[in-house]
C-alpha positions as CSV (number, residue, x, y, z in Angstrom):
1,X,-128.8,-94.5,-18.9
2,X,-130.9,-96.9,-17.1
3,X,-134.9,-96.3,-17.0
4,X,-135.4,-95.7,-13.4
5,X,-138.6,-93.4,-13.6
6,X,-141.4,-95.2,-11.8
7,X,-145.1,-93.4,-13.3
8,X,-146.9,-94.7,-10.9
9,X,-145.1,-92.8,-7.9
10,X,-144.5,-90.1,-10.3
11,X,-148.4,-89.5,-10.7
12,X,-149.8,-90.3,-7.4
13,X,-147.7,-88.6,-5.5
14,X,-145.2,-86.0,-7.8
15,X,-148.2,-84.7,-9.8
16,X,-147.2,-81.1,-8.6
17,X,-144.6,-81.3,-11.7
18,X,-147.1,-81.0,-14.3
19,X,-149.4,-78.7,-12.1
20,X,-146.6,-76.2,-11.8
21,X,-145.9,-76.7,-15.9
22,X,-149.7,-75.8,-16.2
23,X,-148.6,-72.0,-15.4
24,X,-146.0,-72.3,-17.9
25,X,-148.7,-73.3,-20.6
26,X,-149.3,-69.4,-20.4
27,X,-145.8,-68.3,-22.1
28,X,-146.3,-71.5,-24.4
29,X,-149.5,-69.5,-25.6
30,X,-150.1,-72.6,-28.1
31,X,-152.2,-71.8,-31.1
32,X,-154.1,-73.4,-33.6
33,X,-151.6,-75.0,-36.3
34,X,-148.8,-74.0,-34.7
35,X,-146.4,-77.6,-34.7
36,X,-145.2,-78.0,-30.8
37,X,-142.4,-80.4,-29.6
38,X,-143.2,-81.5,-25.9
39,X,-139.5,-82.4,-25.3
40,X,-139.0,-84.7,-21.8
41,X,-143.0,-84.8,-21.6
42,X,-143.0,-88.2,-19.3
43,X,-146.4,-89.6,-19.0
44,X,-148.1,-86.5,-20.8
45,X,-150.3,-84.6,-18.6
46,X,-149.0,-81.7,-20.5
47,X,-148.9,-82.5,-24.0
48,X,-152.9,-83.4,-24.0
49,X,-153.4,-79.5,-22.6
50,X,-151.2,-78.4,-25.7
51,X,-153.4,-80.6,-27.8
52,X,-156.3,-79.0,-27.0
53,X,-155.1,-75.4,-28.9
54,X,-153.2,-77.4,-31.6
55,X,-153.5,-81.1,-32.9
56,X,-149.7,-80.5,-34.0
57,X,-147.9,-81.9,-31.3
58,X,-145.5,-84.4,-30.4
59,X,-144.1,-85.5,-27.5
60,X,-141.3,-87.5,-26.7
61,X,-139.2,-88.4,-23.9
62,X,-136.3,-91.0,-23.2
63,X,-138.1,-93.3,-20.9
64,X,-140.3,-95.9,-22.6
65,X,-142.1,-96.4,-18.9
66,X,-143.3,-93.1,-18.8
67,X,-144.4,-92.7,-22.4
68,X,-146.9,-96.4,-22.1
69,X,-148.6,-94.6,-19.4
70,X,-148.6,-91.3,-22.0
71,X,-149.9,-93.7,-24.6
72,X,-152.4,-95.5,-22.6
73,X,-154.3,-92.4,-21.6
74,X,-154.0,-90.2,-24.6
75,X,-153.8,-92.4,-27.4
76,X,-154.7,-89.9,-30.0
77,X,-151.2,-88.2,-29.7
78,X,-147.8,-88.8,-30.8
79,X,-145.4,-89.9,-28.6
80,X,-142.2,-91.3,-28.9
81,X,-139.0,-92.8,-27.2
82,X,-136.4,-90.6,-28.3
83,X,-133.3,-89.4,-26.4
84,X,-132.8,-85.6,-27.2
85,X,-129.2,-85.7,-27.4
86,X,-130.0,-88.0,-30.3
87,X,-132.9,-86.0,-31.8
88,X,-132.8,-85.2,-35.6
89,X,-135.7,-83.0,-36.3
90,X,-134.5,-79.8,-39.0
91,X,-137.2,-77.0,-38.9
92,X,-139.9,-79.0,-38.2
93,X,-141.2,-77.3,-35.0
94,X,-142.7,-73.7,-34.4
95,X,-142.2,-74.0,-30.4
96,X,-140.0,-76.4,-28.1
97,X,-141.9,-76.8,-24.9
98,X,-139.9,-78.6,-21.8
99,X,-140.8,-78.6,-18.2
100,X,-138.4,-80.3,-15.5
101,X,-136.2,-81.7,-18.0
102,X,-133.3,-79.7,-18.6
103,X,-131.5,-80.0,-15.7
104,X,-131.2,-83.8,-16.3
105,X,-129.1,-83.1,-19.2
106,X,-125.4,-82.3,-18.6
107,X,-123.8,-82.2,-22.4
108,X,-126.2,-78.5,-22.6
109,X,-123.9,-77.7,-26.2
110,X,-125.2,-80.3,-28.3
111,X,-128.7,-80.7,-26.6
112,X,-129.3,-76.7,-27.4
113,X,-128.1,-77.3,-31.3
114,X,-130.6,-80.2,-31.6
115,X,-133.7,-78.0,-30.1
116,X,-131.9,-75.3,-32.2
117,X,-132.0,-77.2,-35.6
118,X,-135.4,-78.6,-34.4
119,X,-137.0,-74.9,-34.6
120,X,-138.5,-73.4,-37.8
121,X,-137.0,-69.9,-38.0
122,X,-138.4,-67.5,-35.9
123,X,-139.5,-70.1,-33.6
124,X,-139.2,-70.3,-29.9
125,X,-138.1,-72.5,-26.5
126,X,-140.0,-72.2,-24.1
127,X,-139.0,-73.9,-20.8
128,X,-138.5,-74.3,-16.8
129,X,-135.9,-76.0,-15.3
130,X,-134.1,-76.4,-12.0
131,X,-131.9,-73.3,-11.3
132,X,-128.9,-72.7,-9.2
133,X,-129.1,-74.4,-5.3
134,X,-132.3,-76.1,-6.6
135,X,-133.3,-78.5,-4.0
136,X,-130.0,-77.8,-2.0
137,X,-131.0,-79.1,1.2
138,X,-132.4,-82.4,0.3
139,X,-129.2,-82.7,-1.7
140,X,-126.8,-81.9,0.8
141,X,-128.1,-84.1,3.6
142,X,-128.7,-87.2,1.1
143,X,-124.9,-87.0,0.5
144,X,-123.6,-86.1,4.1
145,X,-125.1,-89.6,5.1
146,X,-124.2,-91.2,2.0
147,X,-120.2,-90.1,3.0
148,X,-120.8,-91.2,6.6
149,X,-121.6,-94.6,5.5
150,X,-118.4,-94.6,3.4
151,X,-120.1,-94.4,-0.2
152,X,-118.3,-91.5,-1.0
153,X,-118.2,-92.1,-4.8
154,X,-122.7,-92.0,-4.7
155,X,-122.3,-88.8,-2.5
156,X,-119.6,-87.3,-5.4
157,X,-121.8,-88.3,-8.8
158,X,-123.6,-85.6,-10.3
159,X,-127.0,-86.6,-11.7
160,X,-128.5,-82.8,-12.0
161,X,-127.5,-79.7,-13.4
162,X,-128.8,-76.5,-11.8
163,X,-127.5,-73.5,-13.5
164,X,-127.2,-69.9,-12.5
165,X,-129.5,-67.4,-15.0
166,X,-126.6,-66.1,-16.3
167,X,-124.9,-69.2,-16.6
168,X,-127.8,-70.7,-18.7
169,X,-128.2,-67.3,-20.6
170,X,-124.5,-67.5,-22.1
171,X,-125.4,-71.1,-23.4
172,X,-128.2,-70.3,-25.1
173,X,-126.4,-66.9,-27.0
174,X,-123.8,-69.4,-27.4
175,X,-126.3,-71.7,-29.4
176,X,-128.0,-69.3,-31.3
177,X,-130.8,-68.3,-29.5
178,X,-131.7,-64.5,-28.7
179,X,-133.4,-64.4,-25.3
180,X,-136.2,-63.1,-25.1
181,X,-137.8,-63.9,-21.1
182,X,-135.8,-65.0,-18.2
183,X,-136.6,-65.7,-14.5
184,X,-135.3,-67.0,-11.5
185,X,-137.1,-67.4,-8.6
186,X,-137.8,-69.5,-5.6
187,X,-140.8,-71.7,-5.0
188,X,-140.9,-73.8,-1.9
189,X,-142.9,-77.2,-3.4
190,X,-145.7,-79.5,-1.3
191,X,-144.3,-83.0,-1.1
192,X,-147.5,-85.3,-0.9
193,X,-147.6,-87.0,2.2
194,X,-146.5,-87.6,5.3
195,X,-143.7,-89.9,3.4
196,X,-143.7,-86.3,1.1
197,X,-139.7,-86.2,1.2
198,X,-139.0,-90.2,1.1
199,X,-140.9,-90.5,-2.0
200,X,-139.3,-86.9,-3.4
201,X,-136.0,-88.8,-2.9
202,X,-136.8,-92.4,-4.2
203,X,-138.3,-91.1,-7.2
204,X,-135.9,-88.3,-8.3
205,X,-132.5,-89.8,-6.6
206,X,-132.2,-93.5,-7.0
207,X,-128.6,-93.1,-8.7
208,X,-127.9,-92.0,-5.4
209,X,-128.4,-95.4,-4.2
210,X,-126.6,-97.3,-6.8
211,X,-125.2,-100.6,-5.1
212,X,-127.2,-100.2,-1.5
213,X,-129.6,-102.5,0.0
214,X,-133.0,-101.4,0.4
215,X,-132.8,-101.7,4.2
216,X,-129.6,-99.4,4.2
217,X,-131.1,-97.1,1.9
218,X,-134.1,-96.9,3.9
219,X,-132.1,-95.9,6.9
220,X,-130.2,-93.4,5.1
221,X,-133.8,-92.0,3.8
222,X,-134.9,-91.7,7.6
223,X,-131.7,-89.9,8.4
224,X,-132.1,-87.4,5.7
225,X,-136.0,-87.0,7.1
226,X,-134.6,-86.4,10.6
227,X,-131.7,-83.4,9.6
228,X,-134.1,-82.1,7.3
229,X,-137.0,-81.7,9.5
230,X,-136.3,-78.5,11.1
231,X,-135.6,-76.5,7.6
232,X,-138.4,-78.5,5.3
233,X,-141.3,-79.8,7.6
234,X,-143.7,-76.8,8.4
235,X,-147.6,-77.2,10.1
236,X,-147.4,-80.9,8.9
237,X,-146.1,-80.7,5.5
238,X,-142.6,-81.7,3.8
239,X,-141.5,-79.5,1.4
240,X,-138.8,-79.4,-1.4
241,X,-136.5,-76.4,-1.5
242,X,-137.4,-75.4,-5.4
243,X,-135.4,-72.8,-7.0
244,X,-136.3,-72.0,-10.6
245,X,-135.2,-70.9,-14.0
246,X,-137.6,-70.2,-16.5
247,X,-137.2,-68.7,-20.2
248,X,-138.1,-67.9,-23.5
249,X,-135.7,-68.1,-26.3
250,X,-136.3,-67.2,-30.1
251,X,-134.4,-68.8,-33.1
252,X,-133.7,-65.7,-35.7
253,X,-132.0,-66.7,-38.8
């Protein structure tokens, strides 16, 4: 998969991903000691607040852009460029931490046994994800004027999986896990910005926009901008239709 993450757009103007992963820090509940895999942790705003309770902790994450600006500003912690379908960690961990990351992952089976085999027995995953219609009507419009253009095979890839709670629940029984929190739950999301939703989109859909011109794909961007309006532009403000997943699951051996 190509590197397409951008941290400079990501921080300045998508820093509400961490912020929201903040309140997730509670269910982590990291102590002293305790060995912590920040898995997907991008430019690291979150491991450095797990490093605080616990000097334990790594972080990694498939994008080498992401992870110099992790390493530049918190050089005191681990990081590394390692793909988690390809992780090979065995008992090593007493948490898994993740926060926006599992919905990028479509091959869930082996991606659950590697955080499975990862885990120390006894030890948890803790994570939030996209759930089920996540971000439906940005989605929906970007590829209804993607398939008026004629680019019918962008509109059709899939580059996000948003799960039902149920859904994700049977894969994680099915890996192991006994569950042990779960919640879904809507959370409409400040976009930064009067360009809020043009940046949403060029940071977290450019596979979208594989093949087209920059001047198309800005056209198509203000098309989106103009059929979304009415459902995600409220008192001056663009926001992202967020729908959530969020769990706690044990490894017991």
């Amino acid at each position: 998969m190509k590197d397409l993450w951008n941290p400079d757009l990501y921080k300045n103007s998508h820093s509400f991903v961490y912020n929201y992963g903040l309140d997730l820090l509670h269910l982590l509940n990291p102590e002293e000691g305790e060995a912590i895999l920040d898995l997907g942790c991008g430019t690291g705003e979150l491991t450095f607040e797990i490093s605080k309770k616990t000097p334990l902790v790594t972080g990694i994450d498939a994008s080498e852009k992401m992870l110099s600006e992790a390493r530049k500003n918190y050089p005191d912690i681990e990081f590394s460029n390692v793909n988690a379908l390809e992780m090979d960690f065995h008992n090593k961990f007493d948490k898994v931490f993740s926060n926006a990351v599992f919905h990028w992952i479509f091959e869930q089976e082996q991606f659950l046994k590697n955080i499975y085999n990862s885990l120390k027995p006894g030890g948890k995953l803790i994570f939030e994800m996209g759930g089920k219609d996540n971000t439906a009507a940005i989605l929906s419009n970007v590829q209804k004027s993607l398939i008026k253009r004629g680019f019918h095979e962008n509109a059709e890839k899939k580059i996000m999986f948003f799960p039902s709670l149920a859904e994700y629940s049977t894969l994680l029984e099915k890996s192991g896990f006994t569950i042990r929190y779960a919640l879904y739950f809507d959370r409409d999301t400040v976009l930064s910005g009067e360009d809020g939703l043009r940046n949403f989109i060029n940071m977290f859909h450019n596979p979208y926009f594989e093949g087209i011109d920059d001047e198309l794909r800005s056209e198509i961007i203000q098309e989106v901008e103009n059929n979304a309006k009415p459902v995600l532009y409220k008192d001056g403000i663009w926001y992202a239709d967020y729908k959530r997943l969020r769990m706690v699951a044990e490894k017991i051996v």
